[in-house]
C-alpha distance (Angstrom), angle and dihedral (degrees) to the residues before:
residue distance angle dihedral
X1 . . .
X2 3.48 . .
X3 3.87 104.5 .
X4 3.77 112.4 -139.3
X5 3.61 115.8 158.3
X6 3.98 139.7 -14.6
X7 3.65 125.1 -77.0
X8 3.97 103.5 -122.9
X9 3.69 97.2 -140.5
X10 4.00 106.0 50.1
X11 3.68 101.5 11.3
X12 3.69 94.9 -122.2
X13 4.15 127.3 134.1
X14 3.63 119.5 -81.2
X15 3.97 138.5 -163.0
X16 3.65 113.9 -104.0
X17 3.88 88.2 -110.8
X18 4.19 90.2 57.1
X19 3.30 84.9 54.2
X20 3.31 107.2 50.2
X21 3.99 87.4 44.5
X22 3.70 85.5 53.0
X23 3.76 97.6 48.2
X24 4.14 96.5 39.6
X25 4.38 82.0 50.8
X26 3.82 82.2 46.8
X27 4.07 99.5 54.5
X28 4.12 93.8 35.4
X29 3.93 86.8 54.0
X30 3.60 103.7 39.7
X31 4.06 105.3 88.9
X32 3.63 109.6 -135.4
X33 3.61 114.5 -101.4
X34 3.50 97.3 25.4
X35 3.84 100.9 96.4
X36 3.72 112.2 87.8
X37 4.29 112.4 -122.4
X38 4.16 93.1 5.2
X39 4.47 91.1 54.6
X40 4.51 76.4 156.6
X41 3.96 91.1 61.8
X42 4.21 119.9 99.2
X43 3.64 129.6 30.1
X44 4.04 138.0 -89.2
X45 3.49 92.1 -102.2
X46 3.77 100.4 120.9
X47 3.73 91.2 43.3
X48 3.83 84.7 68.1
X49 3.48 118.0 38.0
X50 3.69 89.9 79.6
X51 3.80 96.5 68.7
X52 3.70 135.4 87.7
X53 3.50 113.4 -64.6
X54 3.98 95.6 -116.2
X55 4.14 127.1 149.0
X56 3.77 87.6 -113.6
X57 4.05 86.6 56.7
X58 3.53 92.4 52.1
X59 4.10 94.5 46.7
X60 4.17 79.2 52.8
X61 4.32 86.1 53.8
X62 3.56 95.0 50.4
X63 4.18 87.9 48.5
X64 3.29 96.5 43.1
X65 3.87 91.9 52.4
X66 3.66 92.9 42.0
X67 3.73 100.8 50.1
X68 3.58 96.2 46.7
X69 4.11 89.7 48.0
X70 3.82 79.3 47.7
X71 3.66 91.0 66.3
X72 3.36 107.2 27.6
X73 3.51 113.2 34.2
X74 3.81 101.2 56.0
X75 4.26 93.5 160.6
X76 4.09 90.1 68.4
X77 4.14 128.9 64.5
X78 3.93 105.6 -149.4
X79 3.83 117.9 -136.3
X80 4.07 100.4 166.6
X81 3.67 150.4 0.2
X82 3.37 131.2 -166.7
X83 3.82 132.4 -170.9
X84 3.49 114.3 -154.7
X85 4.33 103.4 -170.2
X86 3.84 120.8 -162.3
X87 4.18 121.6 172.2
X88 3.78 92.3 -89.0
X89 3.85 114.9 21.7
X90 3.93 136.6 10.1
X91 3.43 126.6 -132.9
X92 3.98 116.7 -134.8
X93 4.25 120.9 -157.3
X94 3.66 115.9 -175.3
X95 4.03 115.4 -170.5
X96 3.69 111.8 -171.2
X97 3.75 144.4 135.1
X98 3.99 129.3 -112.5
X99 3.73 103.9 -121.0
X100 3.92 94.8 -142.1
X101 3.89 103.7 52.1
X102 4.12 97.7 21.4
X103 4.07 84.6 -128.3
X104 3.75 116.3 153.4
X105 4.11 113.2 -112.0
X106 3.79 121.9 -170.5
X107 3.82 127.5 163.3
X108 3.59 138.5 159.6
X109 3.77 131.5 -173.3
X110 4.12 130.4 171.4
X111 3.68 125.5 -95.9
X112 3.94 125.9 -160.8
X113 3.89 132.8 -174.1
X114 3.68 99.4 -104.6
């Protein structure tokens, strides 16, 4: 296993993928402003899951995810995002590829107005 970074939770190594899973779940569910000395750091996310579930809302998921993996997430190349929205959470699936090895990564993982 090539050991890349820290799993958050029990402090133990993690694969380079598991990390970047942890760290792209990490920026999409960290409000921004809410993270003392970097307030620019997360994504709107939470600001929008709250509204009307309209196609333009969706279109504002998809760029709120992809700008703040844009700028935060340099290890990963995005190719697509979808939102899938339900009456109490949303499911989130990233495809991408990790610029150093050219390896595919996809995850997805639920979301829910607080």
């Amino acid at each position: 296993m090539n050991a890349l970074g820290m799993n958050r939770q029990t402090g133990r190594f993690i694969s380079e993928n598991a990390h970047i899973a942890q760290s792209v779940q990490d920026i999409l569910l960290t409000p921004v402003g809410s993270r003392v000395m970097r307030r620019d750091y997360g994504s709107l996310l939470f600001s929008l899951l709250d509204k009307p579930q309209t196609p333009a809302l969706t279109l504002q998921l998809m760029a709120a995810c992809f700008s703040a993996l844009l700028r935060f997430e340099p290890r990963i190349r995005l190719e697509k995002i979808n939102i899938d929205q339900h009456a109490e959470t949303s499911q989130i699936a990233i495809v991408a590829q990790i610029i150093d090895s050219g390896a595919a990564f996809s995850f997805h993982f639920p979301v829910s107005p607080r």
